[in-house]
N, C-alpha and C positions, 0 to 999 in steps of 0.2 A: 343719301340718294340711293332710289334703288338698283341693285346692279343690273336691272335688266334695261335699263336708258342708254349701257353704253353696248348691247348687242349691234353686230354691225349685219344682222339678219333678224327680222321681227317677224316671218309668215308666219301664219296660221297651222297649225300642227294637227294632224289625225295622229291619235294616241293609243294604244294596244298595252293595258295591262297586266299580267301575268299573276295572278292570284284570286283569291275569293274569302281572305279573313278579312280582321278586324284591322290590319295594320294597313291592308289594300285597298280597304273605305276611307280611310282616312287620309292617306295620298290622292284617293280618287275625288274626296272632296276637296281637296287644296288645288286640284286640277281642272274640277269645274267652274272654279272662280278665275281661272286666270284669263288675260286676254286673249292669250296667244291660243288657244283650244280652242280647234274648230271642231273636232270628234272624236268619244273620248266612246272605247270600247274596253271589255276587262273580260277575260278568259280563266274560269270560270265566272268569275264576278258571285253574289250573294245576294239577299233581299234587297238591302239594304241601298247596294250599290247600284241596283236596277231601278232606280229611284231618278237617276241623271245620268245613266252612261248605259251603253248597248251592251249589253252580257252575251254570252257565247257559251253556257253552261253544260253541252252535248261533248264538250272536251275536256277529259281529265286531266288534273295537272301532274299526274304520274307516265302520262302520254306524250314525251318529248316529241318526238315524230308528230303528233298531231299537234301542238300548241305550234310548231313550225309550220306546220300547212296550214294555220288558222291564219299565223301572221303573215302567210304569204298571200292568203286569200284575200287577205285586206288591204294588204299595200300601206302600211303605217308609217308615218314620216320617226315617229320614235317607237321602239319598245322599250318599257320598263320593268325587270323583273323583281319581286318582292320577297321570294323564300330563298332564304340560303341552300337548302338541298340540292334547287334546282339549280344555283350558280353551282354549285359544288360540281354537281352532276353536265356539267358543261353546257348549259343550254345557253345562256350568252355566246358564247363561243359557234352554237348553232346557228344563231339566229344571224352573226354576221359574215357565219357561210354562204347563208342564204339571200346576201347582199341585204340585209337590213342593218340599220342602226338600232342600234342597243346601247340600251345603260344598263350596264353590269359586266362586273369583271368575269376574264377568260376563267375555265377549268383550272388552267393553272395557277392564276393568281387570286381566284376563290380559297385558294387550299389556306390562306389567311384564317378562316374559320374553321376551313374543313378537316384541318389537321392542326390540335394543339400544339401538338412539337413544333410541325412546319414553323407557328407562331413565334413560340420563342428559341427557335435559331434565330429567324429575323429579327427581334429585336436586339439579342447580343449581337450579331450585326450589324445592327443599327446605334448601338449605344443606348437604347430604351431603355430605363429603369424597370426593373421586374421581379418579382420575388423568385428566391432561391428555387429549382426544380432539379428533377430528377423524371427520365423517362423512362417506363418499366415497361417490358413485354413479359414478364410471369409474376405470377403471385409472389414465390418467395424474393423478387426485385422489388415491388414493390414495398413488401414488411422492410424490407434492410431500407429503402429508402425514408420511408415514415422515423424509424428510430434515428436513420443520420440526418434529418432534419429540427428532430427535436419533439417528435409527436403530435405537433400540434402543427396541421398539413390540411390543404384541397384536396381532396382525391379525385382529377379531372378524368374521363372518356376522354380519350384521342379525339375520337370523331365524331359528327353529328348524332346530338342526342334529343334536337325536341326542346335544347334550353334548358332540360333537365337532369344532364350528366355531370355535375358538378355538387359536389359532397364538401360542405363546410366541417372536417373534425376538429373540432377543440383538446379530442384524447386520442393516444394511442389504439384505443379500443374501438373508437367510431372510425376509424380511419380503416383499420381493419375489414371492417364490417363493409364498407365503402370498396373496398377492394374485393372483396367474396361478390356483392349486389354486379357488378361490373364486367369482373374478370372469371367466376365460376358460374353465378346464374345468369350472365351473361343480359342480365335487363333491354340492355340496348345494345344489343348482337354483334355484326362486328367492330361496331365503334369503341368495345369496352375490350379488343384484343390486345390494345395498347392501352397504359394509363400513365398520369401527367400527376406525380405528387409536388404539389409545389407547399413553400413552408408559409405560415399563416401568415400576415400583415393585417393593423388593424388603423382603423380611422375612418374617414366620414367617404360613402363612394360619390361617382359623380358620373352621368355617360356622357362621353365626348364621342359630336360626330362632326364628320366633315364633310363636304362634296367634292368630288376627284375626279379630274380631267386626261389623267396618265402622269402628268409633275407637279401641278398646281392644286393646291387644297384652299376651297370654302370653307370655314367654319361657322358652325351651325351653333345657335346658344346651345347651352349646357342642358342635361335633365336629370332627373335624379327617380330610380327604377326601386321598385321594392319587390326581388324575388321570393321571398318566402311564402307561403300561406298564409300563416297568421298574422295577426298583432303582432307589435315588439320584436317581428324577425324571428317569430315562433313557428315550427314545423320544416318540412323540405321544399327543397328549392323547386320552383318551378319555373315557367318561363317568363316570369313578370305578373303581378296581381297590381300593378297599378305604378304611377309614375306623376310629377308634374314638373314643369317647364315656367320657365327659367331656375334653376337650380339657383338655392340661396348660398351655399357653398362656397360658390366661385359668381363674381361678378362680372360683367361680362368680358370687358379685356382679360379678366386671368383666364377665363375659357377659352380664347381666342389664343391665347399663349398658349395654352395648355395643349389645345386640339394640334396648332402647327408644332409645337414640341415632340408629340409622342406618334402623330400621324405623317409627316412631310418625312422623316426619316423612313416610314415604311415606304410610303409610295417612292422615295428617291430606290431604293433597294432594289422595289420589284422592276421599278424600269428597267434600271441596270440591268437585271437579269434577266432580261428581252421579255417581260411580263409585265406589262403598264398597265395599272389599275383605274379602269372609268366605273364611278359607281358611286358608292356611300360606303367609308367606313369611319365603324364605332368605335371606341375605347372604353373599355369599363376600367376605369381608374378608382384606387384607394388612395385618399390625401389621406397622407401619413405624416406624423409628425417627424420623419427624415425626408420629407418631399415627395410627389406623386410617386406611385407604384400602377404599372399598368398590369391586369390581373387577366386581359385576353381580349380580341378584335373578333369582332363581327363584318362579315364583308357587303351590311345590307342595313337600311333604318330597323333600327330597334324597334321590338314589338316588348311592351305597351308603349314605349317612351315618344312615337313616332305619332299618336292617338293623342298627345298634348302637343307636342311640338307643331302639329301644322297649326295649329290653332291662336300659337301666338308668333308663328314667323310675318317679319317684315319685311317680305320680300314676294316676290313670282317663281316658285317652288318650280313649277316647269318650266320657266324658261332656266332656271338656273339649272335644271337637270336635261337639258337639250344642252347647254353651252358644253356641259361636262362630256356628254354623250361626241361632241364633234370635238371636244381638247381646245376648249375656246375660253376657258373660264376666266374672269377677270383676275388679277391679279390684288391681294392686299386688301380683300374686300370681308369684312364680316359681318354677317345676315343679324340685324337686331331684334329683339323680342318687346312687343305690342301686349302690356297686361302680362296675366297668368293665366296660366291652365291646367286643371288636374285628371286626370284621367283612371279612374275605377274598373276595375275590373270586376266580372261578373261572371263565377264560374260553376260549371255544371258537378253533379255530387262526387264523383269521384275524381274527379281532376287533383292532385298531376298524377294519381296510379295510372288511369285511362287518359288517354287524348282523347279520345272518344268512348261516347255513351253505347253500350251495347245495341240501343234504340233512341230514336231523335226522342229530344224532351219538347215538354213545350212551354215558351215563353211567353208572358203577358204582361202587359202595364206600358208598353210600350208608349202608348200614347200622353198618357201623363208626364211621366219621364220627358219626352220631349218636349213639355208645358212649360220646364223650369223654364228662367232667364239663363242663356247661355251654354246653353245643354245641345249638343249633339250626341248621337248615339251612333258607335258605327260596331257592325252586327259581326259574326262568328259567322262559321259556316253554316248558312243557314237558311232556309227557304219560306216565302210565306208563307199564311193559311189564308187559303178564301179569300186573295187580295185585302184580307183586312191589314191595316199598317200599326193595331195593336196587338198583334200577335206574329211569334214564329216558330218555326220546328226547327231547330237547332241539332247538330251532330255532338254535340256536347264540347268539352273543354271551356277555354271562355269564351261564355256563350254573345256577352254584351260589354261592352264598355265604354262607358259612362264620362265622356270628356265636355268639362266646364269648363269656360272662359269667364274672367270678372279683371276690374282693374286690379284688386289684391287679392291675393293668395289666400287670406282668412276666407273672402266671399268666393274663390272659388272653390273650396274645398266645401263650405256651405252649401252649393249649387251641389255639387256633386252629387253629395250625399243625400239631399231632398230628393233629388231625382234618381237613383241607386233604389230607395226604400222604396219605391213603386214594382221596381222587377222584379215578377216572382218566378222563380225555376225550382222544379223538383231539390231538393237535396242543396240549396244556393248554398255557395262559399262564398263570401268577402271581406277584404280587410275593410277594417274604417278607422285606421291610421294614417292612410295615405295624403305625406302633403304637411302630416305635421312636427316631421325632420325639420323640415323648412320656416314651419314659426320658430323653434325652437331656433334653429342659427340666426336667424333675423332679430331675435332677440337679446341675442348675446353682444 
């Protein structure tokens, strides 16, 4: 049954956005199909999104003070925020200064992503399983920590990096190197004053997320993220090149274990600590063969994982993100997953050196791509041309992504990919392994 039958409030919601990527289309389309949406506005918002929802695009979203006067000007029965920076940077916290309801945790207990460390003190805290770390503030902490873990270490950024501050070494050497990129070229400024060596663990990953009401957690089916560039988990990490949902991994009760395992022990924490978490948090877990490892939380739907997941939830995505937003969530409930869905990513030529292209590129095929069966495309920061709906000027990064629904996972990774080979961007990066983790466990 779905959980929004036992809502003991059903109105109609005016809804206010907070973003303008690809992860923000993608909640925005799970938002226009629900019932309970009566007007669904997105600040910035994108091409894409201006498709079925009011955009507001004359406000940056490095303009807290203005994203506040936008939502005050509207009067939104919810607001939802979508980038972790901005939770970091307190704006939830703004917004229900400003007597609004928001979904997204406070300044404070954003610091869940915005500070590794933060992280795992709370989970020794918490009892969370987690691999060995060590927190360095200078390089020579750092080298001592790599050798007393054994050489083969993460070399994490403290702080927000873009998804990109995390350094996979297998040697002593790359580990190195990971600390010099960080801590003296300083890549991502002050996020890299502090670093997070934590010691390797190896096994199949999984993202676990859940919905969070301040004590009570949703769990959301599982999904399964492929950060690296390449094939075969070849080149640096970036923020996600693709993802598909329901993870073969873990079936769905063990996700549902798994999500209130390593997430109900956080949100118990931050209550505690007069910091009650309303929002969405993720888990990036490694199934190890000594039992899950959680490897770091995000305080917001993962980007790309979030670009499948709407696509196969079985549920009313806002109403379920309104119960959480008021601390109403049902209790014991988890959200099933309807088919497959894979999600491709599709990114501009220098992605992940640049987030952005020094000049908008431009993107076409657009229209075919949306011909597949099954195929939605939700768009990157990016603006149309000429009202045409096969073309757009993109800021680069990833510029498009590519999410298929089928009843099985073969056909949608099939989908995917037929409609992938249509987009063409200057310089295009794409894996085309995404999706097939998951035959492969399916078949074992």
């Amino acid at each position: 049954m779905p959980a929004s039958n036992s809502h003991p409030e059903m109105s109609r919601l005016r809804v206010l956005v907070i973003g303008g990527g690809g992860r923000d289309h993608a909640l925005c389309h799970a938002f226009a199909v629900s019932p309970r949406l009566a007007e669904l506005h997105v600040a910035p918002g994108n091409a894409g999104i201006a498709q079925f929802a009011t955009c507001h695009p004359d406000v940056d979203l490095g303009d807290l003070d203005g994203l506040v006067a936008v939502a005050i000007q509207l009067a939104p029965d919810l607001v939802i925020i979508g980038a972790e920076d901005l939770l970091v940077a307190g704006l939830a916290s703004r917004m229900a200064a400003a007597g609004l309801t928001c979904l997204g945790p406070s300044g404070a207990a954003a610091q869940l992503e915005g500070s590794k460390r933060f992280a795992k003190q709370l989970m020794e805290r918490a009892h969370v399983p987690t691999p060995a770390w060590r927190s360095c503030d200078s390089v020579e902490a750092a080298h001592a920590a790599i050798e007393e873990l054994g050489g083969a270490v993460a070399v994490k950024a403290d702080g927000l990096a873009a998804g990109l501050g995390a350094f996979v070494c297998p040697t002593p050497a790359l580990a190195r190197e990971a600390v010099e990129v960080l801590m003296v070229e300083r890549r991502f400024g002050v996020s890299g004053d502090r670093v997070l060596v934590e010691q390797l663990v190896t096994g199949e990953e999984a993202s676990v997320m859940a919905i969070v009401d301040g004590s009570s957690v949703v769990p959301l089916p599982a999904a399964r993220d492929y950060k690296r560039l390449g094939d075969d988990d070849a080149g640096p990490n970036t923020g996600g090149m693709g993802a598909y949902a329901p993870s073969a991994e873990l079936d769905p009760a063990e996700a549902a274990r798994l999500a209130r395992a390593v997430i109900q022990p956080i949100v118990d924490q931050l209550r505690e600590a007069g910091t009650p978490f309303h929002g969405v948090i993720y888990a990036g877990v490694m199934l190890t063969s000594d039992g899950p490892q959680v490897l770091e939380y995000n305080s917001r739907f993962g980007n790309p994982e979030t670009q499948a997941l709407v696509r196969v939830l079985d549920a009313d995505l806002l109403d379920l993100l309104d119960r959480a937003a008021h601390g109403t969530l049902p209790t014991d409930v988890d959200v099933a997953a309807t088919g497959h869905a894979v999600a491709v990513c599709v990114a501009a030529e220098h992605y992940p050196t640049l987030q952005l292209e020094p000049q908008p590129v431009r993107v076409t095929g657009l229209d075919a791509a949306r011909a597949i069966d099954g195929v939605e495309l939700f768009l990157g920061l990016a603006t149309r041309v000429d009202g045409s709906t096969d073309e757009i000027d993109a800021l680069g990064g990833r510029v498009v992504t590519v999410s298929a629904w089928a009843p099985q996972l073969e056909l949608a990774i099939e989908r995917a990919y037929a409609a992938a080979t249509h987009i063409r961007v200057p310089g295009r990066q794409m894996r085309t392994d995404i999706g097939q983790a998951g035959l492969a466990s399916a078949a074992r």
